[in-house]
N, CA and C atoms of all chains as a GROMACS GRO file, in nm:
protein
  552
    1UNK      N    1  -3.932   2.264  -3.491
    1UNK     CA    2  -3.838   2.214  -3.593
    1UNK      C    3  -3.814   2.064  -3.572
    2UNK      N    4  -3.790   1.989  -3.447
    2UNK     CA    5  -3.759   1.911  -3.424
    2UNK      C    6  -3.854   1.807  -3.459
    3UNK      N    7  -3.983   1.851  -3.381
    3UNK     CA    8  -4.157   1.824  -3.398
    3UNK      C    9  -4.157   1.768  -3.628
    4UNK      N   10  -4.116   1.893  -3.683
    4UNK     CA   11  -4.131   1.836  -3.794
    4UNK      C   12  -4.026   1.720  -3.888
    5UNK      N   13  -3.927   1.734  -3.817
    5UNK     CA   14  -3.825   1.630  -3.862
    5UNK      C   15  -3.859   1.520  -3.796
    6UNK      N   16  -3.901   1.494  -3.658
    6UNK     CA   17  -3.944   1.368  -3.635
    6UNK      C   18  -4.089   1.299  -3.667
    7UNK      N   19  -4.149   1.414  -3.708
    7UNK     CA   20  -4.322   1.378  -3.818
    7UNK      C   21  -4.308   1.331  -3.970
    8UNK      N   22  -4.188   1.415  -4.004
    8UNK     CA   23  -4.152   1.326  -4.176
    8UNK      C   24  -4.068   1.210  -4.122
    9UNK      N   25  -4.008   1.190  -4.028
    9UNK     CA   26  -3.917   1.106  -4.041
    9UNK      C   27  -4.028   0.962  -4.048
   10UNK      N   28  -4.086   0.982  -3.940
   10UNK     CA   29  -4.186   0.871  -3.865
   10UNK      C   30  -4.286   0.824  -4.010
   11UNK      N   31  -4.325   0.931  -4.038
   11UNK     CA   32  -4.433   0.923  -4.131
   11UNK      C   33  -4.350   0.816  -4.274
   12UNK      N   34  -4.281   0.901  -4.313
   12UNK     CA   35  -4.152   0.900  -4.473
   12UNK      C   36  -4.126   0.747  -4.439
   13UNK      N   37  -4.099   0.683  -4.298
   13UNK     CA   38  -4.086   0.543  -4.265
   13UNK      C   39  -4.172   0.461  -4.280
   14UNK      N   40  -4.276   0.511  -4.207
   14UNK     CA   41  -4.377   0.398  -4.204
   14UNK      C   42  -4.454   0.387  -4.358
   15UNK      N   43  -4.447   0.501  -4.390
   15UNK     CA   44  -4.552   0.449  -4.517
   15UNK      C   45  -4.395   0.389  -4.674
   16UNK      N   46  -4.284   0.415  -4.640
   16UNK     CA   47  -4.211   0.342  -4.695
   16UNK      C   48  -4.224   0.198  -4.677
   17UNK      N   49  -4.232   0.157  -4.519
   17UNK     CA   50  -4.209   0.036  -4.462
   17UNK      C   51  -4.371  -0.045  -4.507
   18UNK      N   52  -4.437  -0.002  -4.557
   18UNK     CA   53  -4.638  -0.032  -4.556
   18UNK      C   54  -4.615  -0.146  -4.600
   19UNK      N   55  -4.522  -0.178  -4.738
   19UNK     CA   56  -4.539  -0.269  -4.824
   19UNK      C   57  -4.517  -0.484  -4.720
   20UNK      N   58  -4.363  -0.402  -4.671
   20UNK     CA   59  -4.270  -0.543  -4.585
   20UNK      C   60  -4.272  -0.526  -4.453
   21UNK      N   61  -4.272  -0.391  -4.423
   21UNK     CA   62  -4.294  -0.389  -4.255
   21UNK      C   63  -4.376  -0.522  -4.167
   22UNK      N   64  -4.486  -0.512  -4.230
   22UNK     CA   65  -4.586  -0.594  -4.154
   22UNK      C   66  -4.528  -0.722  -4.167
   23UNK      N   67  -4.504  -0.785  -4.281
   23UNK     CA   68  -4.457  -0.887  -4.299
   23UNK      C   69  -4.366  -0.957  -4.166
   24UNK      N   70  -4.264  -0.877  -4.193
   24UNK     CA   71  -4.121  -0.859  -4.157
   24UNK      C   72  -4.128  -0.878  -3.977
   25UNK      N   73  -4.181  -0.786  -3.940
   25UNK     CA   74  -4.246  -0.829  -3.774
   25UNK      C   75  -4.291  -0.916  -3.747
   26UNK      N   76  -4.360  -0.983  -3.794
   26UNK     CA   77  -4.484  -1.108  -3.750
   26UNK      C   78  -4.380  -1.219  -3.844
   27UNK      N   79  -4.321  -1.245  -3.916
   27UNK     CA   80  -4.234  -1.288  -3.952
   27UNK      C   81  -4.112  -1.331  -3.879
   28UNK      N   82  -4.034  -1.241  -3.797
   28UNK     CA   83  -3.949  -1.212  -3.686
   28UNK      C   84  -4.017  -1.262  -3.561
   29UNK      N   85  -4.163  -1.261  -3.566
   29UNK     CA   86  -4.174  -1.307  -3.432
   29UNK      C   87  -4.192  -1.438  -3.432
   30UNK      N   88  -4.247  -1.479  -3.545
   30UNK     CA   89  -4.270  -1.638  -3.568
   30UNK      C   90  -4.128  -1.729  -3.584
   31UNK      N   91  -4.001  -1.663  -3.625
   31UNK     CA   92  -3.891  -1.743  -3.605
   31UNK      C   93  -3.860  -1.749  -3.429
   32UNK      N   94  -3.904  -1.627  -3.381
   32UNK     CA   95  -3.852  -1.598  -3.250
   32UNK      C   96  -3.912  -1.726  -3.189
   33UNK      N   97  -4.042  -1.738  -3.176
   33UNK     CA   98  -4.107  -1.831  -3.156
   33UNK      C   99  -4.037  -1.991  -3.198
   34UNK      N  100  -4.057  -2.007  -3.316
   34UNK     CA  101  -3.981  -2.163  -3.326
   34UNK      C  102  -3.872  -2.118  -3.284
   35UNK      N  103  -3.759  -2.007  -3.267
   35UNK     CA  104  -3.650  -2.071  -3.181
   35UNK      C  105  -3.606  -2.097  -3.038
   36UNK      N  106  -3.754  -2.012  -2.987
   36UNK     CA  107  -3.763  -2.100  -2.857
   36UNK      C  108  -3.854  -2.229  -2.849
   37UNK      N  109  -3.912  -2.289  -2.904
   37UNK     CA  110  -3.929  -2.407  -2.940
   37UNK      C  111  -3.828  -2.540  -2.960
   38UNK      N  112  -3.696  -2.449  -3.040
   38UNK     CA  113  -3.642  -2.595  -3.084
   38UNK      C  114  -3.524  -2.583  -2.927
   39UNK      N  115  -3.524  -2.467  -2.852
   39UNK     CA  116  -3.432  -2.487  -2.775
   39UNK      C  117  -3.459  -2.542  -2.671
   40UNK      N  118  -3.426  -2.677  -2.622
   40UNK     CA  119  -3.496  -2.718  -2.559
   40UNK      C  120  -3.319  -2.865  -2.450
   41UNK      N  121  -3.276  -2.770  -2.301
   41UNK     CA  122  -3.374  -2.727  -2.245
   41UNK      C  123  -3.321  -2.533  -2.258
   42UNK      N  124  -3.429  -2.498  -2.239
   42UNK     CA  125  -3.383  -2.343  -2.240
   42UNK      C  126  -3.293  -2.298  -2.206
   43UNK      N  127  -3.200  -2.208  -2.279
   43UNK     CA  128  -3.093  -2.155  -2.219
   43UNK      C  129  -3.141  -1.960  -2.195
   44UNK      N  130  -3.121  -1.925  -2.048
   44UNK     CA  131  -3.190  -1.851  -1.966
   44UNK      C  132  -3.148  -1.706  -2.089
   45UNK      N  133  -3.032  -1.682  -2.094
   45UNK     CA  134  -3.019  -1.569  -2.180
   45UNK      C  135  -3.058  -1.549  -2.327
   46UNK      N  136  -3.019  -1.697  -2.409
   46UNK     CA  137  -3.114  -1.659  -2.552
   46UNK      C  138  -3.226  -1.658  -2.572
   47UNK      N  139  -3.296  -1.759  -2.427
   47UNK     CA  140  -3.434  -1.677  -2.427
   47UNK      C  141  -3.531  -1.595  -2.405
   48UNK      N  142  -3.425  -1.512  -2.352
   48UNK     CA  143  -3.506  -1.371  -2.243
   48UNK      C  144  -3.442  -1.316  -2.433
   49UNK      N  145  -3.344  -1.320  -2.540
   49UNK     CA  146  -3.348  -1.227  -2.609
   49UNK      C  147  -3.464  -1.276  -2.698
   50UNK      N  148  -3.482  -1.408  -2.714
   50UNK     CA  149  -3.571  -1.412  -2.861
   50UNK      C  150  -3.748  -1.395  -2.808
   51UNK      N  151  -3.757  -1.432  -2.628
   51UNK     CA  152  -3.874  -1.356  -2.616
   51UNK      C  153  -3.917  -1.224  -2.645
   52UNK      N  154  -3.806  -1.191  -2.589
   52UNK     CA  155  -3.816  -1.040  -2.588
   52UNK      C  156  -3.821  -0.939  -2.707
   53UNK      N  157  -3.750  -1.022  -2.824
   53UNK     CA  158  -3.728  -1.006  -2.962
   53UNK      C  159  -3.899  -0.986  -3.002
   54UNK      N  160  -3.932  -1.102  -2.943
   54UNK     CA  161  -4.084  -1.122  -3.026
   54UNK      C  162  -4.176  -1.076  -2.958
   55UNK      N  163  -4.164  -1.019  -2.848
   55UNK     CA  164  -4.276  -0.912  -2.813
   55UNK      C  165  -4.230  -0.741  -2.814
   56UNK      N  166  -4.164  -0.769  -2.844
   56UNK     CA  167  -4.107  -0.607  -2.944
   56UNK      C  168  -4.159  -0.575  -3.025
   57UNK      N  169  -4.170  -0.739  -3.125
   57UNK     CA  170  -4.219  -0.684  -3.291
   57UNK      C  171  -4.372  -0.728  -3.284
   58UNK      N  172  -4.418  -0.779  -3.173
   58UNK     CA  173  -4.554  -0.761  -3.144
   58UNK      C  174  -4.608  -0.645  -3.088
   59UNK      N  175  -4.541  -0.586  -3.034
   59UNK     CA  176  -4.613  -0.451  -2.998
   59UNK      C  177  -4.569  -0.319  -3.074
   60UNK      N  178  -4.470  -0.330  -3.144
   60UNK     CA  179  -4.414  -0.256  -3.283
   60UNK      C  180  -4.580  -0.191  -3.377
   61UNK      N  181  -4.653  -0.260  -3.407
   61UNK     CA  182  -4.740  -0.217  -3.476
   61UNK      C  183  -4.870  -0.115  -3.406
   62UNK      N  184  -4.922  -0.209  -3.317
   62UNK     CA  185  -4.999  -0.108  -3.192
   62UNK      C  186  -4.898   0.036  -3.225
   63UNK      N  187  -4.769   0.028  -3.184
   63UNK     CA  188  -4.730   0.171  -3.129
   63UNK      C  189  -4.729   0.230  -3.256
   64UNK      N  190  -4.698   0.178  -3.347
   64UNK     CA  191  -4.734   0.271  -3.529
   64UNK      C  192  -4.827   0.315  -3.538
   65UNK      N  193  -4.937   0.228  -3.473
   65UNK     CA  194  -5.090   0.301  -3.463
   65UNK      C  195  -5.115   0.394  -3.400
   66UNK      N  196  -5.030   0.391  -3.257
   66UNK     CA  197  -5.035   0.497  -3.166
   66UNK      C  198  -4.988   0.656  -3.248
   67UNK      N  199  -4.872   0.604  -3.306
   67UNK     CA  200  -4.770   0.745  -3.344
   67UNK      C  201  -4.900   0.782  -3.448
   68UNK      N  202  -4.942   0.685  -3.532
   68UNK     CA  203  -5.039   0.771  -3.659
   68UNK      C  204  -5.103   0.887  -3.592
   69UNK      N  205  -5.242   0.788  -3.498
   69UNK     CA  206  -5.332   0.862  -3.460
   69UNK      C  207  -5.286   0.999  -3.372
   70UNK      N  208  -5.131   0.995  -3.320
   70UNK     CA  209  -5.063   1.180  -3.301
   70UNK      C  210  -5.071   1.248  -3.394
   71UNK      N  211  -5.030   1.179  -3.506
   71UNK     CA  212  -4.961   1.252  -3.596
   71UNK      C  213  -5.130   1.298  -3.699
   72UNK      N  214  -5.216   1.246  -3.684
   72UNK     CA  215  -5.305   1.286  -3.785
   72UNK      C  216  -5.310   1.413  -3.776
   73UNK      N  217  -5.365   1.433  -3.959
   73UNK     CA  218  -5.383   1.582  -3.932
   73UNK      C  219  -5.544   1.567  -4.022
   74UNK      N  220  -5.633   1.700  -4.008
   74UNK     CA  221  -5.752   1.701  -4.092
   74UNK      C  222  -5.819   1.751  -3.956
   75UNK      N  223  -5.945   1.679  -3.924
   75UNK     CA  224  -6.052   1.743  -3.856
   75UNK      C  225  -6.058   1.701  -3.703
   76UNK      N  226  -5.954   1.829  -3.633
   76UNK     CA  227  -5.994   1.772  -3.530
   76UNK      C  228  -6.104   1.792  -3.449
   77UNK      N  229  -6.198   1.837  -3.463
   77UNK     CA  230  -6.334   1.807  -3.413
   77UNK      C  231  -6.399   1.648  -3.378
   78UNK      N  232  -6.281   1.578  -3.489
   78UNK     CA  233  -6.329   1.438  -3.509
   78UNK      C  234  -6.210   1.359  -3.479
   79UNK      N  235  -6.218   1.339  -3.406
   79UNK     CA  236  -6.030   1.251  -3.394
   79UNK      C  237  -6.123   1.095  -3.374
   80UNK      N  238  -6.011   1.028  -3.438
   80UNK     CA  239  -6.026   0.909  -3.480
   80UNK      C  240  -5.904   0.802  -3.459
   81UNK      N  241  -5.899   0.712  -3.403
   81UNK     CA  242  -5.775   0.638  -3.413
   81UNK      C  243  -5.780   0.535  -3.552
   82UNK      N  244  -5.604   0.560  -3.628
   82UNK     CA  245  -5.593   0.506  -3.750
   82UNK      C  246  -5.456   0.504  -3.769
   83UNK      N  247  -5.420   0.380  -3.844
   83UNK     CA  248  -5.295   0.322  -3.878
   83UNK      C  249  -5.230   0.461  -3.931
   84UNK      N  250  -5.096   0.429  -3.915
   84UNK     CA  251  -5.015   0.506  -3.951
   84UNK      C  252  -4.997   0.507  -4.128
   85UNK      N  253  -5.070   0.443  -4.144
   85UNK     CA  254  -5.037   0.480  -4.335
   85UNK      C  255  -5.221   0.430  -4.452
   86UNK      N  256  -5.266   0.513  -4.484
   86UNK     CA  257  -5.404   0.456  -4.494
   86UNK      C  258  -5.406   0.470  -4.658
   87UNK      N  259  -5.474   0.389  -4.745
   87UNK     CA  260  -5.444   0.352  -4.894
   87UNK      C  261  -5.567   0.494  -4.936
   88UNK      N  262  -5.517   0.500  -5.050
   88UNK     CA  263  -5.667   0.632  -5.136
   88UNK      C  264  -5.761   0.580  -5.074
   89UNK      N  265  -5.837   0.467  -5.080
   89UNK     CA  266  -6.028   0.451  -5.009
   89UNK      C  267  -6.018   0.470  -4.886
   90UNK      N  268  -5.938   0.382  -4.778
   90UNK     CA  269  -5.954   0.443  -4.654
   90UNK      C  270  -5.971   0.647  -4.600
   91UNK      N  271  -5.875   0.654  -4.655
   91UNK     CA  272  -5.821   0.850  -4.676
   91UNK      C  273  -5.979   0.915  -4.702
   92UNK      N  274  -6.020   0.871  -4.826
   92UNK     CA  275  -6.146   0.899  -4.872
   92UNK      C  276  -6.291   0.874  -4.808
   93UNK      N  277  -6.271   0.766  -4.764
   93UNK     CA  278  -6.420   0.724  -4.666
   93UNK      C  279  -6.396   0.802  -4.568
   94UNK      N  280  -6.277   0.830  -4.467
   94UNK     CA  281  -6.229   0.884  -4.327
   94UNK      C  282  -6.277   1.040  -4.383
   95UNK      N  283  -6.244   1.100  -4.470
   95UNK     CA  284  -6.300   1.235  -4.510
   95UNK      C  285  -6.473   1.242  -4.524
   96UNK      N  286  -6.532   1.166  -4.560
   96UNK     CA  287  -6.688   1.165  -4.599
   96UNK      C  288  -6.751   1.140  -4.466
   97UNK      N  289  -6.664   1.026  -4.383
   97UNK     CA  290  -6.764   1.025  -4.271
   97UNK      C  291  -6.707   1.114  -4.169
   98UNK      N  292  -6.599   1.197  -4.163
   98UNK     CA  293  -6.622   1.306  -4.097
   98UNK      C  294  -6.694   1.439  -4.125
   99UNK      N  295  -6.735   1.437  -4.266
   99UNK     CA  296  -6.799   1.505  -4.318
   99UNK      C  297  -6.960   1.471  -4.255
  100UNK      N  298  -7.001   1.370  -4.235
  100UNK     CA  299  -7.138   1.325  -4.271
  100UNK      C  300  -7.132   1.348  -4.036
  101UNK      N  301  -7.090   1.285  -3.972
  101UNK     CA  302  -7.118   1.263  -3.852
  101UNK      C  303  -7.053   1.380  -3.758
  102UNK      N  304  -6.947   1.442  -3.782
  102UNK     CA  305  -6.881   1.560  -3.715
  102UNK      C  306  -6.845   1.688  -3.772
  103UNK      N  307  -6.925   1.688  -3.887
  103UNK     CA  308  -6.823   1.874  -3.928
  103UNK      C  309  -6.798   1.926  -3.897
  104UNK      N  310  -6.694   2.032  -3.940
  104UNK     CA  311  -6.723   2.142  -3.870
  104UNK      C  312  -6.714   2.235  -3.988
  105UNK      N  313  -6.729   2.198  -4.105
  105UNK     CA  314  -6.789   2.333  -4.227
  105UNK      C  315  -6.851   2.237  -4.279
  106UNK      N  316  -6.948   2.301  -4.354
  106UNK     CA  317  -7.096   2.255  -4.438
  106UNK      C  318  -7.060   2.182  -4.514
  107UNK      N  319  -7.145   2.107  -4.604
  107UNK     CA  320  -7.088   2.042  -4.698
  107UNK      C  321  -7.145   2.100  -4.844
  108UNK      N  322  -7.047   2.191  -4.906
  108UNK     CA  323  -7.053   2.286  -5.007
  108UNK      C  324  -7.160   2.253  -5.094
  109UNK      N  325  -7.194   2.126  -5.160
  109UNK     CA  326  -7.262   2.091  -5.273
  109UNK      C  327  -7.428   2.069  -5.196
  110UNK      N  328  -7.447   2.049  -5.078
  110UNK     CA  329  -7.589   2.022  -4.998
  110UNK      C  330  -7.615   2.200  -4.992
  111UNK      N  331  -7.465   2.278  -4.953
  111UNK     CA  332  -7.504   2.449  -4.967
  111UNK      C  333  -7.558   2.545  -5.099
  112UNK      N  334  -7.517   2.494  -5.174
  112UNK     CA  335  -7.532   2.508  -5.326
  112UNK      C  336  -7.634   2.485  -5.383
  113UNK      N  337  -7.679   2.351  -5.350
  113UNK     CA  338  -7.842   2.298  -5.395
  113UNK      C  339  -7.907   2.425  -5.315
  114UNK      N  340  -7.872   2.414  -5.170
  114UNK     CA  341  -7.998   2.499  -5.064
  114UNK      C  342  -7.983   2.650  -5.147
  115UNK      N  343  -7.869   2.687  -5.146
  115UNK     CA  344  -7.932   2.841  -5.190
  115UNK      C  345  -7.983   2.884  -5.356
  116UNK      N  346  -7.911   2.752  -5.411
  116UNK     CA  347  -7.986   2.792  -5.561
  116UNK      C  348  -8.111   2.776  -5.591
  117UNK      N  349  -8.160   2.685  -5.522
  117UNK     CA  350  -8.290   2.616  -5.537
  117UNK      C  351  -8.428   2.648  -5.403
  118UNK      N  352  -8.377   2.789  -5.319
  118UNK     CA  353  -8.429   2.806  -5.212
  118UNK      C  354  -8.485   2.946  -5.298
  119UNK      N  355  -8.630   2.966  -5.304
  119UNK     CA  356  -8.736   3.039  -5.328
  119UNK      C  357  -8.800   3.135  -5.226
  120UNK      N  358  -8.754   3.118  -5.109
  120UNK     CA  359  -8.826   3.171  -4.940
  120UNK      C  360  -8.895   3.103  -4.858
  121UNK      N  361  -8.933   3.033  -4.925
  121UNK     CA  362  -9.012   2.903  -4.890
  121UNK      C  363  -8.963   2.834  -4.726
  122UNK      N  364  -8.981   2.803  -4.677
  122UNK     CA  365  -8.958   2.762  -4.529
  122UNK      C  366  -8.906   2.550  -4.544
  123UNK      N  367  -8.797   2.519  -4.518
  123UNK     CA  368  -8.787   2.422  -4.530
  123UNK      C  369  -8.704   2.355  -4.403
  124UNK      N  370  -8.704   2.205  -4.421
  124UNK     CA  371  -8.711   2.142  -4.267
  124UNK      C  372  -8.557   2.094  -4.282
  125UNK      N  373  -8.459   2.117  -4.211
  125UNK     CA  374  -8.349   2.046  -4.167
  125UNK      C  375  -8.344   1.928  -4.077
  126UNK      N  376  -8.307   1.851  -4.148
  126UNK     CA  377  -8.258   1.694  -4.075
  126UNK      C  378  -8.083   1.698  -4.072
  127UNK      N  379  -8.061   1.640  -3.917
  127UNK     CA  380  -7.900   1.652  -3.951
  127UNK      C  381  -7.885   1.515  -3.824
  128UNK      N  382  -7.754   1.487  -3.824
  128UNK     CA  383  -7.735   1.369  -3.745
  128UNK      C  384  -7.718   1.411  -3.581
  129UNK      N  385  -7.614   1.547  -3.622
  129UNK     CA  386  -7.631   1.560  -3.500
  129UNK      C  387  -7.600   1.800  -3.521
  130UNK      N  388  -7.598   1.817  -3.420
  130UNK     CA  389  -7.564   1.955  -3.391
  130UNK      C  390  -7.501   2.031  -3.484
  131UNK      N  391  -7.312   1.963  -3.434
  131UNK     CA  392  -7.233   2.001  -3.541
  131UNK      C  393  -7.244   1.960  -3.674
  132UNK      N  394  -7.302   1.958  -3.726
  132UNK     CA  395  -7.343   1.870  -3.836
  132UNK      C  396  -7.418   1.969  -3.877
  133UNK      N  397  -7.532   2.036  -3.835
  133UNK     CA  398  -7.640   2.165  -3.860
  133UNK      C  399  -7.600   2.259  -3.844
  134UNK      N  400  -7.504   2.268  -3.783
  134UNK     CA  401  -7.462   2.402  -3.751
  134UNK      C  402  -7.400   2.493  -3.817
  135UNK      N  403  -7.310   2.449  -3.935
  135UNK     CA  404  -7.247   2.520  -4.067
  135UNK      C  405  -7.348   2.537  -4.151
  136UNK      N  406  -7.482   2.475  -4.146
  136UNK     CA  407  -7.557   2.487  -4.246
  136UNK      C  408  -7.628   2.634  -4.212
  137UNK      N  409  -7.682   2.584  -4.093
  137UNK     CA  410  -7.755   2.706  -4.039
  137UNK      C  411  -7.701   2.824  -4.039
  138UNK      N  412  -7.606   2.875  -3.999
  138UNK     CA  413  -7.511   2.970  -4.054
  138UNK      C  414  -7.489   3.041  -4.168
  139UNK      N  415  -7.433   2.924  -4.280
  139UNK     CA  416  -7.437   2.956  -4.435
  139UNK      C  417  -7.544   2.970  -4.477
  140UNK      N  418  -7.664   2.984  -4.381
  140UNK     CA  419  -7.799   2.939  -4.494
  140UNK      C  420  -7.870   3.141  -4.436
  141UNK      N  421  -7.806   3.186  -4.369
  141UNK     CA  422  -7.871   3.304  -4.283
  141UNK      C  423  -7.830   3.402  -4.403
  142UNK      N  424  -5.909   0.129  -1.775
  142UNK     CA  425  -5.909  -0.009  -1.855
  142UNK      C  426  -5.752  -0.036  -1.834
  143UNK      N  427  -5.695   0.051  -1.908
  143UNK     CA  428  -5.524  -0.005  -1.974
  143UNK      C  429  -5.424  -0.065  -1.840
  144UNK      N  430  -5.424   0.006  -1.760
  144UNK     CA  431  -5.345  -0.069  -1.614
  144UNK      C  432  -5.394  -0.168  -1.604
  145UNK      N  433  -5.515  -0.223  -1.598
  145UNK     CA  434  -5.579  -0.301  -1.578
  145UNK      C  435  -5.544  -0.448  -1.662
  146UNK      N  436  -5.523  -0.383  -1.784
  146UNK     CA  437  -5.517  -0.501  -1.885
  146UNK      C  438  -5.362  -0.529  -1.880
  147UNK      N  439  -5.299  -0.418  -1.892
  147UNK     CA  440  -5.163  -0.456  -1.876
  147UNK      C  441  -5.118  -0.555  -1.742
  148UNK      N  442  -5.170  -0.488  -1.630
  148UNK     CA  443  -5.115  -0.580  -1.497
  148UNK      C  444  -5.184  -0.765  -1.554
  149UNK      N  445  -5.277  -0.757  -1.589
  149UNK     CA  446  -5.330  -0.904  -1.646
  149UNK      C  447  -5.200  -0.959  -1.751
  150UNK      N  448  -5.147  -0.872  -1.843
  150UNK     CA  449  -5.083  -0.862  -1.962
  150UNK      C  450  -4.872  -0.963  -1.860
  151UNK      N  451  -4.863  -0.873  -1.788
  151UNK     CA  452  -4.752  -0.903  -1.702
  151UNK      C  453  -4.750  -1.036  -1.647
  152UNK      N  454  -4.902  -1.066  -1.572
  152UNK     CA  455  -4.913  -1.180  -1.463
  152UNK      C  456  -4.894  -1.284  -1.588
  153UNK      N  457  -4.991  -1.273  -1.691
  153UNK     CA  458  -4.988  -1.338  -1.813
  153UNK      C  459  -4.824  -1.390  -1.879
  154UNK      N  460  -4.771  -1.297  -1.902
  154UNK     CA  461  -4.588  -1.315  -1.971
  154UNK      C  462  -4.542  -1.372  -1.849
  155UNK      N  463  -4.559  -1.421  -1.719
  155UNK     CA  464  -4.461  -1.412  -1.609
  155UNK      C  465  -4.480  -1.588  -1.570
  156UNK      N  466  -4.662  -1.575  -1.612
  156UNK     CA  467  -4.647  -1.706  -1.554
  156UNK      C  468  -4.632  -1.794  -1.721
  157UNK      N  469  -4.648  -1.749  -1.867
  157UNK     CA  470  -4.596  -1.812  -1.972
  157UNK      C  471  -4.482  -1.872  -1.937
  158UNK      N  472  -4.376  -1.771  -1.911
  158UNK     CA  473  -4.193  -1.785  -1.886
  158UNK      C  474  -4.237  -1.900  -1.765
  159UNK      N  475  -4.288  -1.912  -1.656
  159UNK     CA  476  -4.240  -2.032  -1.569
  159UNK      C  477  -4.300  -2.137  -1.672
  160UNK      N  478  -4.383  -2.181  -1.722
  160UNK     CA  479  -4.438  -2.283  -1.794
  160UNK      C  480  -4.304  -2.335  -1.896
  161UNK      N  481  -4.244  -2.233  -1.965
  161UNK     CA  482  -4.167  -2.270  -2.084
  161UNK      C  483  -4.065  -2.292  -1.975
  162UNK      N  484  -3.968  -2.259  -1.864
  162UNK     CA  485  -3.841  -2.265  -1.808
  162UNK      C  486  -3.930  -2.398  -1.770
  163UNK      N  487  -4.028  -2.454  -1.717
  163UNK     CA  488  -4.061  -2.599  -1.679
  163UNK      C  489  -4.017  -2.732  -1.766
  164UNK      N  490  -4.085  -2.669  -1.896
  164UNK     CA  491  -4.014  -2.756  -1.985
  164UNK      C  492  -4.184  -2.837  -1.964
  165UNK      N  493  -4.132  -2.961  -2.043
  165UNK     CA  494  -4.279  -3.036  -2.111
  165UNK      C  495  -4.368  -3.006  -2.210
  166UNK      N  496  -4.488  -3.058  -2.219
  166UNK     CA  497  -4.553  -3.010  -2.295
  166UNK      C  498  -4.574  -2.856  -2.274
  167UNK      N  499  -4.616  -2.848  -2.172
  167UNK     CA  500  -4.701  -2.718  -2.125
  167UNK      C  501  -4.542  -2.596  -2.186
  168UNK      N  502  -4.420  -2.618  -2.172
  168UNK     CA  503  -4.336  -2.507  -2.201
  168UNK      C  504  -4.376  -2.493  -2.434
  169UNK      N  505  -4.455  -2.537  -2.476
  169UNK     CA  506  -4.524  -2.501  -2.587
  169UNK      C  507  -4.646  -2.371  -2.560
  170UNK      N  508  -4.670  -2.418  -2.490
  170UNK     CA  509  -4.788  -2.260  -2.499
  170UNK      C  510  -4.718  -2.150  -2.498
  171UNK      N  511  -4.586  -2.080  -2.402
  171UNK     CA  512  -4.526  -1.957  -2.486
  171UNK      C  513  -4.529  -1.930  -2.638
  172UNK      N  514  -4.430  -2.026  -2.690
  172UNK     CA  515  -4.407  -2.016  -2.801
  172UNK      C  516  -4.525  -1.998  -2.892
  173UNK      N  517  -4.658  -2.087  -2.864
  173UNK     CA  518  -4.786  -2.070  -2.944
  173UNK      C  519  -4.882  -2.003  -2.935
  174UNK      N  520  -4.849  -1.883  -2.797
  174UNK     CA  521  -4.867  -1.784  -2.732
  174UNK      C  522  -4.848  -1.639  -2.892
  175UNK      N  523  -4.719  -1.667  -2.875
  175UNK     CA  524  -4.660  -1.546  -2.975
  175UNK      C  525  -4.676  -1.585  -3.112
  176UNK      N  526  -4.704  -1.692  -3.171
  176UNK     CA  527  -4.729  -1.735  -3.300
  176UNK      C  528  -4.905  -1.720  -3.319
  177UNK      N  529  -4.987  -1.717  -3.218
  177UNK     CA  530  -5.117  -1.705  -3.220
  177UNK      C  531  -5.115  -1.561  -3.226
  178UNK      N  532  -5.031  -1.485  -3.151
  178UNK     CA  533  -5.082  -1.325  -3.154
  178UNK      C  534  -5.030  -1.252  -3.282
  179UNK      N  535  -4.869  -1.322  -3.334
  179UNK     CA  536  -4.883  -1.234  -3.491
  179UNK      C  537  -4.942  -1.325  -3.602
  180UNK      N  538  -5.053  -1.420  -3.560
  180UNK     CA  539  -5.099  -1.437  -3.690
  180UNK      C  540  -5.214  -1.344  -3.658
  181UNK      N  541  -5.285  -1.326  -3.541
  181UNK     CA  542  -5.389  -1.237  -3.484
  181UNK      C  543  -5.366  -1.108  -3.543
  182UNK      N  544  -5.221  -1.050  -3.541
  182UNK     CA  545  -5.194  -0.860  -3.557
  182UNK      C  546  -5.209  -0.929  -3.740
  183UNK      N  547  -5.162  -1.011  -3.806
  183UNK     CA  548  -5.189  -1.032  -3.946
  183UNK      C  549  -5.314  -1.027  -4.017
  184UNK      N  550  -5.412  -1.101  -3.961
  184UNK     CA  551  -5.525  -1.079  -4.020
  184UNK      C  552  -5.574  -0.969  -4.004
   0.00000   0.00000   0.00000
């Protein structure tokens, strides 16, 4: 229960935040930056905060990346590290090339050709790798 | 790898901070330190 309130929460955020988030960090860190610049000579406590400020929101994104790639869901046969919020083409390519390099079920329309168009005839499989042949070989028995 | 890079990552932030508490030119490389890395996470 907890597991799913903190997966929408995380998720419902970050891909809210997709648009200004990024901005907004690297933004924050670049004032952080000129304001230890203009302080000059350093004063020991505002600059342990505005360093510290700005390597927060520098490592803020890495760890979004981190939480995504937990949180993915789809094929895990194929785990992949990926931003926490990915647009329609990314989503779409990440599906085809786990389709094409790791399956782990056939790919319906290559199954479809094979059995409609299969006569008895003896024919040669090419595949990239194992798992990849291996739903075929199966569906094809 | 990651201990590895991090302990580099530490020695790195530790000896930035003495450069900038020095003051001079050289206390600019922090600051252009962290302005180089989020224009880096930007692109």
């Amino acid at each position: 229960m907890a597991g799913y309130v903190v997966n929408g929460y995380v998720t419902g955020y970050l891909a809210i935040g997709e648009k200004w988030l990024v901005p907004a960090l690297l933004g924050a860190t670049g004032l952080a930056a000129v304001g230890l610049l203009v302080m000059r000579p350093p004063l020991r406590t505002p600059a342990i905060l505005l360093g510290g400020l700005a390597i927060a929101n520098l490592l803020a994104m890495p760890t979004a990346w981190s939480v995504g790639t937990i949180l993915v869901k789809g094929n895990t046969g194929f785990p992949a590290a990926r931003p926490p919020f990915l647009n329609e083409a990314a989503e779409t390519q990440r599906r085809r090339w786990s389709r094409v390099a790791g399956a782990l079920g056939g790919d319906p329309k290559l199954l479809a050709f094979l059995q409609g168009n299969h006569q008895s005839e003896a024919y040669l499989l090419a595949a990239v790798n194992a798992r990849q042949a291996a739903p075929i070989i199966i569906a094809d028995r | 790898m990651a201990p590895a890079l991090s302990a580099l990552a530490g020695i790195g932030l530790v000896a930035l901070w003495s450069l900038d508490a020095a003051g001079g030119a050289a206390s600019l490389v922090l600051p252009a330190n962290l302005i180089a890395a989020a224009l880096w996470q930007g692109t």
